[in-house]
N, C-alpha and C positions, 0 to 999 in steps of 0.2 A: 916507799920511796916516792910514788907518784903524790903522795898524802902531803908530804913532806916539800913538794918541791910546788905545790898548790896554793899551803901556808907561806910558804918563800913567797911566791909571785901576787897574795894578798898582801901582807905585809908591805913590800916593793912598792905594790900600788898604793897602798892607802897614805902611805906616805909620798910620796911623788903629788900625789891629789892634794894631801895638806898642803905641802911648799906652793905649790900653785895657787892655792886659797890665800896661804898666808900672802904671797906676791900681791896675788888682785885687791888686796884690802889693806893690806900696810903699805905697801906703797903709797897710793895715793893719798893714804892717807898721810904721809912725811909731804908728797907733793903740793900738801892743799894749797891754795893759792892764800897768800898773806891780805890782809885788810887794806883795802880800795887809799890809795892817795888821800893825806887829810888835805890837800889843796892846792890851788897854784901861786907863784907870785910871776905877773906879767912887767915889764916897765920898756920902755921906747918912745918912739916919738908922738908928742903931743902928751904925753905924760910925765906931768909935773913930780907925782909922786907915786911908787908902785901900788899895783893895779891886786891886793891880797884879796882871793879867792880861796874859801873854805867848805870843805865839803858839809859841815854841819849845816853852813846857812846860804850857802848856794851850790846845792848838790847839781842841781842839773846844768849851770854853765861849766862846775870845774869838771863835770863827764864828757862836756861839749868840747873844751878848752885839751883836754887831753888826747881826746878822738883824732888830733890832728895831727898828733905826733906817735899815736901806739901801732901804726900800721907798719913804720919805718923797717926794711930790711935790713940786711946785716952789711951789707955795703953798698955805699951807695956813689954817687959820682964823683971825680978828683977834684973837677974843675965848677963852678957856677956862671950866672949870667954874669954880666957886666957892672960893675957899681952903680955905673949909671940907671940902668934896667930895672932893678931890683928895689926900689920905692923905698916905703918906711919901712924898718926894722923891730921888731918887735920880742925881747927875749921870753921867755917862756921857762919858768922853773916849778917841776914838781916834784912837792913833798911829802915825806914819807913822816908823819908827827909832826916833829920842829924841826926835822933835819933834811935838805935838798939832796934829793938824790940824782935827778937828772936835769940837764937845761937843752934848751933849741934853739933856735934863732926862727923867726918867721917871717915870709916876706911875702904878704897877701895879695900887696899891687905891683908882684912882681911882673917884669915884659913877659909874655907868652902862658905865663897861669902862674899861680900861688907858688913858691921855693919854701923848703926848711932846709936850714943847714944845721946837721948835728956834729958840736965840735971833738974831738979826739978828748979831751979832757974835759972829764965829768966831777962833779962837787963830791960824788960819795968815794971817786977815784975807781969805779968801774973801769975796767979793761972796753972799748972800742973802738971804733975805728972813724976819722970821720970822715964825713959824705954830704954830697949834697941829695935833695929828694924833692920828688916832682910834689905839690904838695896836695892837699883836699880843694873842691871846688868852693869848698862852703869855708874856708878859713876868716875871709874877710866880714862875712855876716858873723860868724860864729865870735870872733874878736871883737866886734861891736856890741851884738849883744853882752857882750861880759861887759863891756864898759871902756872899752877902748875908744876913742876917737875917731872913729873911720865914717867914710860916707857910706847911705845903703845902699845895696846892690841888688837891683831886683832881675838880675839875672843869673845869679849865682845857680848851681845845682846839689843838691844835697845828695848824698852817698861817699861813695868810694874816690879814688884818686880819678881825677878825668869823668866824673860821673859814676864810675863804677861803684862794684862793691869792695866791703873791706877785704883786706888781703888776708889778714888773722880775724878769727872768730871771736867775737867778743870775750865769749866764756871761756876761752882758753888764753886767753894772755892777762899776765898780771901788770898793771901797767910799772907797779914800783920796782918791778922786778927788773924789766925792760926785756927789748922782745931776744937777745940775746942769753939769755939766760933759762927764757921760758921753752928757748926751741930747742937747748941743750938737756933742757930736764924731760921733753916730750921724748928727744929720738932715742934716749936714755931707757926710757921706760919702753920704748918700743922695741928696740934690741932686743933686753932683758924678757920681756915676754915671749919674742921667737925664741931666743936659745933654751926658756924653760919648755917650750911645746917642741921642741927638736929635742931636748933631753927626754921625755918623757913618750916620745915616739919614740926614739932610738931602743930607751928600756925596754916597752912595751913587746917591741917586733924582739928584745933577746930574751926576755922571758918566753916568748909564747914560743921560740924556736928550741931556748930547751928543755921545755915543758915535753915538745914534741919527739925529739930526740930520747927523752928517760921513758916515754912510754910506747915506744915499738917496740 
């Protein structure tokens, strides 16, 4: 019996250990992040004719150009500044091949620091919400250098919103995905992992109690 109930509680285990293996390695692997933006298309003011940025032959403004928009939270504010406040406007759309998947609005030389506004309705017809966003310090150089029209700013700061750092880690956000989508497939996987290491506790602690019970 004790022989018998030993083979039980291997078996039990070694299977519980595969689904766990299989967890950590197929999943991520369903989650891998899809291929980078093939690029952006900008157009606003001072531009005569849209501003098409491609990842193949200007890989590091359209990283630049996107940076200003992948930090965006899942909601953001009702209201914005004033029309007047809010300077030139600058759309922002990025694509996923030949097909736009998201757009922004920018507003570099807006009163009190850079605004994006992301509109409720998206080109690919993603579900969000929209909002307004405080935006990067660096947006107005970062827009120049791609080829916008803008004056240069040599006060600008580079990093995060207000100076800071990014809010999302690079390597974890897809940008085509949007950041909506990426935080539902992280807390997804996160869940999933505890309730596999609470199932496999639970088992654990019932095998080994009547293991103990068949052999007094």
């Amino acid at each position: 019996m004790v022989r018998r109930m030993r083979r039980l509680a291997a078996v039990l285990v070694g299977g519980l250990a595969a689904g766990l293996l299989w967890l950590g390695v197929a999943d991520p692997v369903r989650a891998a992040p899809k291929p980078a933006p093939a690029g952006v298309d900008i157009t606003g003011t001072g531009l005569e004719v849209p501003l098409r940025l491609r990842a193949d032959t200007h890989p590091v403004h359209v990283a630049a150009v996107i940076d200003q928009v992948n930090f965006l939270g899942r909601i953001g504010r009702a209201t914005g500044p004033k029309a007047a406040d809010l300077g030139p406007k600058y759309t922002v759309v990025v694509l996923s091949g030949d097909k736009p998947k998201q757009t922004y609005d920018l507003y570099p030389q807006a009163l009190g620091g850079p605004r994006v506004y992301r509109p409720a309705k998206q080109p690919d017809a993603r579900k969000t919400s929209a909002g307004w966003f405080l935006g990067r310090l660096s947006m107005s150089e970062t827009l120049r250098t791609a080829g916008v029209p803008l004056e240069r700013q040599f006060d600008t700061v580079s990093g995060g919103v207000g100076g800071g750092e990014r809010v999302i880690p690079e390597d974890s956000l897809d940008p085509a995905k949007g950041i909506d989508e990426a935080l539902g497939e992280l807390q997804r996987l996160l869940l999933l992992n505890v309730a596999v290491m609470l199932t496999i506790t639970f088992g654990l602690a019932g095998i080994a109690l009547l293991i103990r019970r068949r052999t007094r």
